[in-house]
C-alpha positions in Angstrom: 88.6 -61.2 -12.6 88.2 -59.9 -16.6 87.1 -56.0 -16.6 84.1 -56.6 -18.1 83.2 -59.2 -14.8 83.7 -55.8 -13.0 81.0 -53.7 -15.5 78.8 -56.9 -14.9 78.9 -56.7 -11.0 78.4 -53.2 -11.2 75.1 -53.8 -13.1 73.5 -56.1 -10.5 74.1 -53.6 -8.1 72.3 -51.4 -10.3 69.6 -53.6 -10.6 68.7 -53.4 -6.9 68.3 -49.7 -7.5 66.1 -50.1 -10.5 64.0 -52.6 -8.6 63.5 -50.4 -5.0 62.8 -47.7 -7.8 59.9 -49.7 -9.1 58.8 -50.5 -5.8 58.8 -47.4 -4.8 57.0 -45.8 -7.8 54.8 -48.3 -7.3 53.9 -47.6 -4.0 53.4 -43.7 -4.8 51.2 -44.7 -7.6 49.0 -46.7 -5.2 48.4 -43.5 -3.2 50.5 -44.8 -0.5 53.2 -42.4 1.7 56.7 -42.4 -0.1 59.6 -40.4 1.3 60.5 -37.4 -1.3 63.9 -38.3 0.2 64.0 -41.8 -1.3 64.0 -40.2 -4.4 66.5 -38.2 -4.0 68.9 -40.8 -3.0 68.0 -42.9 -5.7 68.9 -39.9 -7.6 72.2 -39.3 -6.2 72.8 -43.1 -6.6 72.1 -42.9 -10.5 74.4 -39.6 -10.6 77.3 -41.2 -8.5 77.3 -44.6 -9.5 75.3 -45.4 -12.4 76.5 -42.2 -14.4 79.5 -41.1 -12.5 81.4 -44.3 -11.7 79.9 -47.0 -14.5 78.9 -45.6 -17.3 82.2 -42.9 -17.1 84.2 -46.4 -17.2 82.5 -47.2 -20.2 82.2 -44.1 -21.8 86.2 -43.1 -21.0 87.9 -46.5 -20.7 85.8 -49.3 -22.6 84.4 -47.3 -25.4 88.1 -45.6 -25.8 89.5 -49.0 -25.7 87.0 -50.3 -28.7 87.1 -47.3 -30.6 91.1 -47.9 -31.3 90.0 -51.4 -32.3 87.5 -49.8 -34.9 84.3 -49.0 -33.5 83.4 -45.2 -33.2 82.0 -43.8 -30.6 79.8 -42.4 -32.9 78.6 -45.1 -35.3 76.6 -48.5 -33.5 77.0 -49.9 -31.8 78.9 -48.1 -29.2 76.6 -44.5 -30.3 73.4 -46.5 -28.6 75.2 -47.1 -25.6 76.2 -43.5 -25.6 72.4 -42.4 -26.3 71.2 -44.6 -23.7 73.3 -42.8 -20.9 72.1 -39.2 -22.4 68.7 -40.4 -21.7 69.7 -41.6 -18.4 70.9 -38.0 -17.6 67.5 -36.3 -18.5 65.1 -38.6 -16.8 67.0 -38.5 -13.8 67.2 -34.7 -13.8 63.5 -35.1 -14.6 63.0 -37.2 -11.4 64.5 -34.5 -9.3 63.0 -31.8 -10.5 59.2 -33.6 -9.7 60.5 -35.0 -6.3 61.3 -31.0 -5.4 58.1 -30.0 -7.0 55.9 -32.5 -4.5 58.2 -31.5 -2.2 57.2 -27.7 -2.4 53.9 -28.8 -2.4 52.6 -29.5 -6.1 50.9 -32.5 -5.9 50.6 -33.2 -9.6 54.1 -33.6 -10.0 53.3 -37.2 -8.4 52.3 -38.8 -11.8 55.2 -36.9 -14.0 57.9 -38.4 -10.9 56.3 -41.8 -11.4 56.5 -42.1 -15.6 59.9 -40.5 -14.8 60.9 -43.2 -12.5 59.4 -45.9 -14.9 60.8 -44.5 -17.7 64.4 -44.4 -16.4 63.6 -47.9 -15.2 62.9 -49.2 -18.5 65.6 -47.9 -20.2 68.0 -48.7 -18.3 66.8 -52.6 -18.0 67.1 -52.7 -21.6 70.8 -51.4 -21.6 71.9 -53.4 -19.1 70.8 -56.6 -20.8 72.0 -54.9 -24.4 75.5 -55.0 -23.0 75.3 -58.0 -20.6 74.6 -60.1 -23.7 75.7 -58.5 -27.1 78.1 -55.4 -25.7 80.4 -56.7 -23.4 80.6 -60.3 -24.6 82.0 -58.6 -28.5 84.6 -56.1 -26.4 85.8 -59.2 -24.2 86.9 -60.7 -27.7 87.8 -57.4 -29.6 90.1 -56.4 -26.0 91.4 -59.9 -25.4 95.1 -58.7 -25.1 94.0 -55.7 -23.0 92.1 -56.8 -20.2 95.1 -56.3 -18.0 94.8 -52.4 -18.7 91.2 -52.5 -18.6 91.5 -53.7 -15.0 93.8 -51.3 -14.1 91.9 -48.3 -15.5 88.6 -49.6 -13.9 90.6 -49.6 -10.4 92.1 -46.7 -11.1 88.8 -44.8 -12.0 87.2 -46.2 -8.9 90.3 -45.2 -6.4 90.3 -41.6 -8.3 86.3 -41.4 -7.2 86.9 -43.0 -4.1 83.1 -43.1 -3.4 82.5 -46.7 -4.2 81.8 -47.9 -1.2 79.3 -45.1 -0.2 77.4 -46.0 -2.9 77.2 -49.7 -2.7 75.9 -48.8 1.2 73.6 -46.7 -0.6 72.0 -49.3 -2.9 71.8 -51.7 0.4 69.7 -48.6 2.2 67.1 -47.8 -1.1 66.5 -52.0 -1.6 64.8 -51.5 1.8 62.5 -49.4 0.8 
């Protein structure tokens, strides 16, 4: 297995996230009953996984790794990558924050929780399929000789966390929703 298979796997299981996310914005939307807890798993999820163990491999290891071959991680491409996760951070916060609103009681946060979840949705749809197809396939060839170290920081990022596993449990319990 390449390091960038790994980043790939990691984004399907992502994927099952986004898409109980929709379903379950959806579902709120339609006026129907929706656990404020879901959305606070999903939350944790994004913080844990998403954030905390792919995007810090990226952000640490992969964009370290292409930034001694030349590319910044403040000029593009890498710098959109980088934007995209800082947007992650503030809609999820923003998700949160609505889902403890409704919580207390404020019923209007409903629609603000919803665009939140759509939002965060979106954009993270469009990254994934940003690095699926033009990202990783230019750092496979730019890291070529380094895959080996790749690898081995990956794992080593993952056995330093030592969540993995919780949070692939937790993207099997939200894709029931």
């Amino acid at each position: 297995m390449q390091a960038i298979d790994i980043l790939m796997q990691e984004h399907r299981v992502i994927e099952t996230v986004l898409n109980a996310l929709e379903s379950a914005a959806e579902r709120l939307g339609a006026g129907e009953d929706v656990p404020m807890d879901f959305f606070f798993k999903a939350a944790d999820f994004i913080r844990n996984y998403a954030d905390g163990t792919h995007h810090q491999k990226e952000e640490g290891i992969l964009f370290t790794a292409l930034e001694t071959n030349g590319f910044p991680k403040d000029a593009d491409p890498v710098s959109v990558f980088m934007d995209d996760h800082v947007e992650g951070r503030r809609l999820t916060k923003g998700m949160t924050e609505c889902a403890e609103r409704i919580q207390s009681g404020d019923a209007g946060a409903k629609t603000e929780l919803i665009q939140h979840a759509r939002d965060y949705i979106t954009l993270l749809r469009e990254h994934i399929q940003r690095e699926d197809n033009v990202l990783f396939p230019m750092a496979d060839d730019i890291l070529a000789d380094g895959h080996r170290q790749l690898l081995a920081d990956f794992n080593r990022a993952d056995d330093e966390r030592g969540t993995k596993d919780k949070y692939l449990r937790l993207a099997e319990e939200l894709a029931k929703i």
